[in-house]
C-alpha positions as CSV (number, residue, x, y, z in Angstrom):
1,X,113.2,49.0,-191.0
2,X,111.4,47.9,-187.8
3,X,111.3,43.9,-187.9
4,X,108.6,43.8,-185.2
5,X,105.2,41.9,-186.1
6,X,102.1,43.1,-186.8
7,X,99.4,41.4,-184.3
8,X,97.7,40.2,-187.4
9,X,100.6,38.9,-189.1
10,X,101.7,36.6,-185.3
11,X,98.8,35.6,-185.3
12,X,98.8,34.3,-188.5
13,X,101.9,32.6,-187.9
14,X,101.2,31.2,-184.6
15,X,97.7,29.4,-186.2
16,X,98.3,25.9,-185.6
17,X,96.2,22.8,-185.5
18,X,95.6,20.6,-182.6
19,X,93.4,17.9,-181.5
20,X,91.1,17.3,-178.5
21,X,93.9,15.5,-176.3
22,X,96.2,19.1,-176.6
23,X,93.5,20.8,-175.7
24,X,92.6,19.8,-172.4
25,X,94.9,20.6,-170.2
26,X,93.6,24.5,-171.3
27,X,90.1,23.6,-170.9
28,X,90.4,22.5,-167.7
29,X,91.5,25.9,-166.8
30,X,88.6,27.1,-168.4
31,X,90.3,29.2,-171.0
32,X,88.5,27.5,-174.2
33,X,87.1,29.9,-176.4
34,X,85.3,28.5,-179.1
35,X,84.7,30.8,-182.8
36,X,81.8,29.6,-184.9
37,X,83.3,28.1,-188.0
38,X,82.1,31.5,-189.9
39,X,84.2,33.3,-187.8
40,X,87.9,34.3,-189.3
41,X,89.9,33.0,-186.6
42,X,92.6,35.5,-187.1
43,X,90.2,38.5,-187.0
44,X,88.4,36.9,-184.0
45,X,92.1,36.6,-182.2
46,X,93.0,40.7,-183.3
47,X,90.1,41.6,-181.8
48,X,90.5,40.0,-178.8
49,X,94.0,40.9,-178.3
50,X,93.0,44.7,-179.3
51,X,90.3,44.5,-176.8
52,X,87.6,45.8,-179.1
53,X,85.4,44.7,-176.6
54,X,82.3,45.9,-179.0
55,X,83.2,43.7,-181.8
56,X,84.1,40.5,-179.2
57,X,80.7,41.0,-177.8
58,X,78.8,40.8,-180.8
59,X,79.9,37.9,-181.4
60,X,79.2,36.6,-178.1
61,X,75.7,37.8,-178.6
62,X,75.3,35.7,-182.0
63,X,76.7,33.0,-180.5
64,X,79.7,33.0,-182.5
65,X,82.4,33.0,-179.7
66,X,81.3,30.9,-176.8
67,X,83.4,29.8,-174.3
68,X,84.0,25.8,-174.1
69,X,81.6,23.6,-172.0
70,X,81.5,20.4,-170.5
71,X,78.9,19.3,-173.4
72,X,81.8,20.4,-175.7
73,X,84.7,18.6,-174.3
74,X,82.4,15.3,-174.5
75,X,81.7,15.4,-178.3
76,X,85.4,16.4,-178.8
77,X,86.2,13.2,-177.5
78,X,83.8,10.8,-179.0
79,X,84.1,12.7,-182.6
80,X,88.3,13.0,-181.7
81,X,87.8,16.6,-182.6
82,X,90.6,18.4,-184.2
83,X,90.9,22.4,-183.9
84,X,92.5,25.1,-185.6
85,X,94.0,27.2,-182.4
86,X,95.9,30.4,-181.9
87,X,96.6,31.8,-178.5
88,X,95.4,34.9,-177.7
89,X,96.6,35.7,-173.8
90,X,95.2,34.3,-171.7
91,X,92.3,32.6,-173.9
92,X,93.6,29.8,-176.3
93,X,91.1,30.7,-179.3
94,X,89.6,27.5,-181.3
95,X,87.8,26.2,-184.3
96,X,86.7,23.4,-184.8
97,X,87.8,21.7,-188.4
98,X,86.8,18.9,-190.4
99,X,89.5,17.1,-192.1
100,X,90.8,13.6,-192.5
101,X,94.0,12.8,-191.3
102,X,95.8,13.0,-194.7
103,X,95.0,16.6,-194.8
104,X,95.6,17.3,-190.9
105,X,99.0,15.4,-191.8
106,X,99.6,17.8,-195.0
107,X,98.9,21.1,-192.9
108,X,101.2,19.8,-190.1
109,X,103.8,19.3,-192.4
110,X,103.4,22.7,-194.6
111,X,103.7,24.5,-191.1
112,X,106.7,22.7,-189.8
113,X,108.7,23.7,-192.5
C-alpha cells in the first residue's frame, strides 16, 4: 500500500492559520494570493497546484482569487488580520478569517497535536 498523499489530502494537512505579521515577509515578495471567503481553500490550492488554469481563471474573473495589494496589507494591519493559509508553490494561498482569539487559540492547539 502506497503511503504517498493525495494533493488534496496535504493540503488539508498543511492548512494552517496565521496572522498578518507571518504573512509579510511573503507579501513582500509578491506571492499573496488572496481566495474570497466562498472559496474552499483546499479546492482553490488543488487547482492551483494541478494547474487547471480554466478553473483558476474563473475565479480570477469573479474576483474570487486576487492577488494581495498594498490596500490589503494596510487593513490587515489596522484590523490585525488573521488568515487561514496553505502553500501552494510558489503562491502562499490565504483567507481571510474572523475569529476571536479564544478560537484562533483552540484551532492552534487542535492542529499542534
Amino acid at each position: 500500500m502506497s503511503h504517498e498523499m493525495t494533493p488534496k489530502a496535504h493540503f488539508e494537512q498543511e492548512l494552517g492559520v496565521i496572522s498578518y505579521l507571518d504573512l509579510q515577509k511573503f507579501f513582500a515578495k509578491g506571492i499573496v494570493l488572496m481566495a474570497a471567503e466562498s472559496l474552499d481553500m483546499i479546492e482553490v490550492a488543488v487547482a492551483i497546484n494541478e494547474d487547471d488554469t480554466q478553473q483558476v481563471q474563473s475565479w480570477v474573473d469573479a474576483q474570487l482569487l486576487i492577488r494581495a495589494n498594498d490596500d490589503h496589507a494596510r487593513d490587515w494591519v489596522e484590523t490585525a488580520a488573521v488568515f487561514k493559509a496553505v502553500t501552494v508553490a510558489p503562491w502562499v494561498l490565504v483567507q481571510e478569517v474572523h475569529v476571536n482569539d479564544e478560537e484562533l487559540q483552540a484551532f492552534q492547539k487542535e492542529k499542534k497535536q
